[in-house]
C-alpha positions as CSV (number, residue, x, y, z in Angstrom):
1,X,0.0,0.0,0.0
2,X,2.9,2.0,0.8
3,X,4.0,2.0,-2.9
4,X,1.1,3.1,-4.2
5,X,1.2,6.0,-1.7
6,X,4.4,6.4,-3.3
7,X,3.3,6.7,-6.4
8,X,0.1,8.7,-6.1
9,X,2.1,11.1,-4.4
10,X,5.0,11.3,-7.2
11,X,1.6,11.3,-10.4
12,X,0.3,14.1,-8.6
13,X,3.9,16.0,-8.2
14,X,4.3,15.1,-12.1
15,X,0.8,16.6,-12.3
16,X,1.7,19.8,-10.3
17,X,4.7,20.4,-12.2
18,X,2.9,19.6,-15.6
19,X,-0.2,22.2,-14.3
20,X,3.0,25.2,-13.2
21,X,4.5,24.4,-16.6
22,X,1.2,25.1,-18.8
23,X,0.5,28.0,-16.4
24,X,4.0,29.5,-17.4
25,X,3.7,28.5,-20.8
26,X,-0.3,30.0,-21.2
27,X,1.4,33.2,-19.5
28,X,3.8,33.6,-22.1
29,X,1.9,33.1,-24.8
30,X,-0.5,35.7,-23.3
31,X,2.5,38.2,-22.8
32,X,3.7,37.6,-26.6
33,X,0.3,38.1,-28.0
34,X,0.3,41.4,-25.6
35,X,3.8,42.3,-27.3
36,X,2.5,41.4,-31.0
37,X,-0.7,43.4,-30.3
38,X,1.2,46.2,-29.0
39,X,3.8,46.5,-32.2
40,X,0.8,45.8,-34.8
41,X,-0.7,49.3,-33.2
42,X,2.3,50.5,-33.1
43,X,3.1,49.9,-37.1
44,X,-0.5,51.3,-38.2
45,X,0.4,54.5,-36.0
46,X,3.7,54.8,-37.9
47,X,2.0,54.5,-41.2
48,X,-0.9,56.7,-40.5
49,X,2.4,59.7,-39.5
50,X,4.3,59.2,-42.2
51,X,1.4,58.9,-44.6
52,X,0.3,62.4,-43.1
53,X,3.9,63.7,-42.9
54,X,4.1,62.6,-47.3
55,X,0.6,64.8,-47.4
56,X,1.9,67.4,-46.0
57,X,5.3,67.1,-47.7
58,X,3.5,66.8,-51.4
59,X,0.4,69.6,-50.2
60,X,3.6,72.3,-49.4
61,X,6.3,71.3,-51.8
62,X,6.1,74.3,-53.8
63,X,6.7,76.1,-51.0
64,X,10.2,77.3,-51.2
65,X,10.4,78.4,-55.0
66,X,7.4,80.5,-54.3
67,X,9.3,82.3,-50.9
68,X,12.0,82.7,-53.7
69,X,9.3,84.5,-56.1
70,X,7.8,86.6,-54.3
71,X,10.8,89.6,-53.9
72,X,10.7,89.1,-57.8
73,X,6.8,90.3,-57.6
74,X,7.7,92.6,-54.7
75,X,10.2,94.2,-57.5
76,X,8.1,94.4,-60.7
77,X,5.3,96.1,-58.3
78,X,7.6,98.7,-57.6
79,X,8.7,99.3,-60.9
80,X,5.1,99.1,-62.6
81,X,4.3,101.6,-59.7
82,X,6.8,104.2,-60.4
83,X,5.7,105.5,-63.7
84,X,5.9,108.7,-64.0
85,X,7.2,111.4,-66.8
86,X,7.9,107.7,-68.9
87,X,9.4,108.4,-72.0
88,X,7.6,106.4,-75.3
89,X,9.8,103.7,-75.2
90,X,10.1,103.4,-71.2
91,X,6.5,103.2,-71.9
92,X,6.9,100.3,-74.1
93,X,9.6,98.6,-71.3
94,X,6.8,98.8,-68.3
95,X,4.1,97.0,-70.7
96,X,6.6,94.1,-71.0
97,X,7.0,94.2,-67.5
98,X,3.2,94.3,-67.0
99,X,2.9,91.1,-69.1
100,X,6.0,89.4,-67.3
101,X,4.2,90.0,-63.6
102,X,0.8,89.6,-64.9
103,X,2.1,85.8,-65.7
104,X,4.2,85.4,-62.7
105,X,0.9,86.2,-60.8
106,X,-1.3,83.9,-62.9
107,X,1.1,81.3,-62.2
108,X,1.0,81.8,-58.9
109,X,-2.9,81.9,-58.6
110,X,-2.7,78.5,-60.2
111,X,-1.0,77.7,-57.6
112,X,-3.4,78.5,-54.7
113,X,-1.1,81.7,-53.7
114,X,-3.3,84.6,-52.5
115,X,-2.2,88.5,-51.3
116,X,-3.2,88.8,-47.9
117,X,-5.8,91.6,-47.7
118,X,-4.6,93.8,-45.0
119,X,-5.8,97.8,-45.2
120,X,-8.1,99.1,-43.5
121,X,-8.9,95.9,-41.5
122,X,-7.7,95.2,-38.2
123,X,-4.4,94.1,-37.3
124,X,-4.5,90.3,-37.0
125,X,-0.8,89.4,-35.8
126,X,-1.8,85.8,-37.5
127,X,-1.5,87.4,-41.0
128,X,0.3,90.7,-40.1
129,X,3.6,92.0,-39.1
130,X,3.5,95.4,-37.8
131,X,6.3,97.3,-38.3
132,X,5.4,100.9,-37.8
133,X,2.9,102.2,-35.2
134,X,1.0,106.0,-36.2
135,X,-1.0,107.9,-34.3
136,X,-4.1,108.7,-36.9
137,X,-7.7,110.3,-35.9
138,X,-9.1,109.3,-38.9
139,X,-8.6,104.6,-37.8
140,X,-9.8,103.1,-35.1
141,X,-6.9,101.6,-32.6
142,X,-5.7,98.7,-33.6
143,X,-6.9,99.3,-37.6
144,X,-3.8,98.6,-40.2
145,X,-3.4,102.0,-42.1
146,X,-1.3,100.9,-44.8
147,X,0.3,98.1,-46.4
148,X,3.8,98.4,-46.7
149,X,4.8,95.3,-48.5
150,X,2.3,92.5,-49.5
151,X,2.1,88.8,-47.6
152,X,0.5,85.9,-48.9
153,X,-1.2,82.8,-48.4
154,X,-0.3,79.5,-49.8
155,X,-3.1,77.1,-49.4
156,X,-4.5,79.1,-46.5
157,X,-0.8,78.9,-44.7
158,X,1.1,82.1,-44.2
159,X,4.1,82.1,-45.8
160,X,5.0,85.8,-45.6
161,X,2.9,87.9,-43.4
162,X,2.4,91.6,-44.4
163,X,4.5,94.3,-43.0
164,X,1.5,96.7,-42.0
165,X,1.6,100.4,-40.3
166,X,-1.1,100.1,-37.9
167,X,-3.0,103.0,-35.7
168,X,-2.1,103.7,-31.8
């Protein structure tokens, strides 16, 4: 009777042992499907940023050649605006330039670039850089007065902001 004792007692430590074994195993299983959950997630959140970081990249990657244009248009402004006592054939030389910057600004309209209307609204530091503060009866505080150089939009983002003179 005594070896059967024996033995009961040594199936059920086998038993024990097998049962600790299956818990350890069953736990890490559960903490490798945990882990594989957790770098699946972790993989679609990657793709989601870079696929918005490729948007963004391809929605704004005319950006810098327009930066580069826009002193060009800041220049043909001025000279189309200083026109007086022209001679005939100056006359002739601004028309040229009036076609050049009428194209440049097509182009550019093509492009989703936009002025940024600033005079006579008020100064909106989101759009506007002031750069010269006047005391005028004839604005409101806070009103820009005049534009002193253009900025613009590019696909509703601010890539220059206009330098305004704005009322005290």
């Amino acid at each position: 009777m005594e070896k059967e004792e024996k033995k009961m007692h040594k199936e059920k430590k086998q038993k024990d042992v097998s049962l600790e074994k299956l818990n350890e195993a069953y736990n890490k299983i559960s903490e490798l499907e945990d882990k594989l959950i957790r770098q699946n997630a972790d993989m679609v959140n990657y793709r989601k940023r870079k696929e918005e970081e490729i948007n963004k990249m391809l929605k704004f990657a005319n950006e810098d050649i327009i930066k580069e244009l826009l002193p060009i248009i800041d220049n043909f402004e001025r000279a189309i605006n200083n026109t007086e006592n022209l001679t005939e054939t100056e006359q002739k030389y601004l028309d040229g330039f009036k076609m050049i910057y009428c194209s440049i600004v097509n182009i550019l309209e093509k492009n989703e670039v936009k002025p940024i209307d600033g005079a006579n609204k008020p100064f909106d530091p989101t759009y506007h850089n002031a750069i010269m503060l006047e005391k005028n009866d004839n604005f409101e505080s806070g009103m820009v007065i005049e534009v002193l150089q253009k900025g613009y939009l590019y696909k509703d983002k601010v890539i220059r902001p206009a330098m305004v003179k704005v009322s005290e």
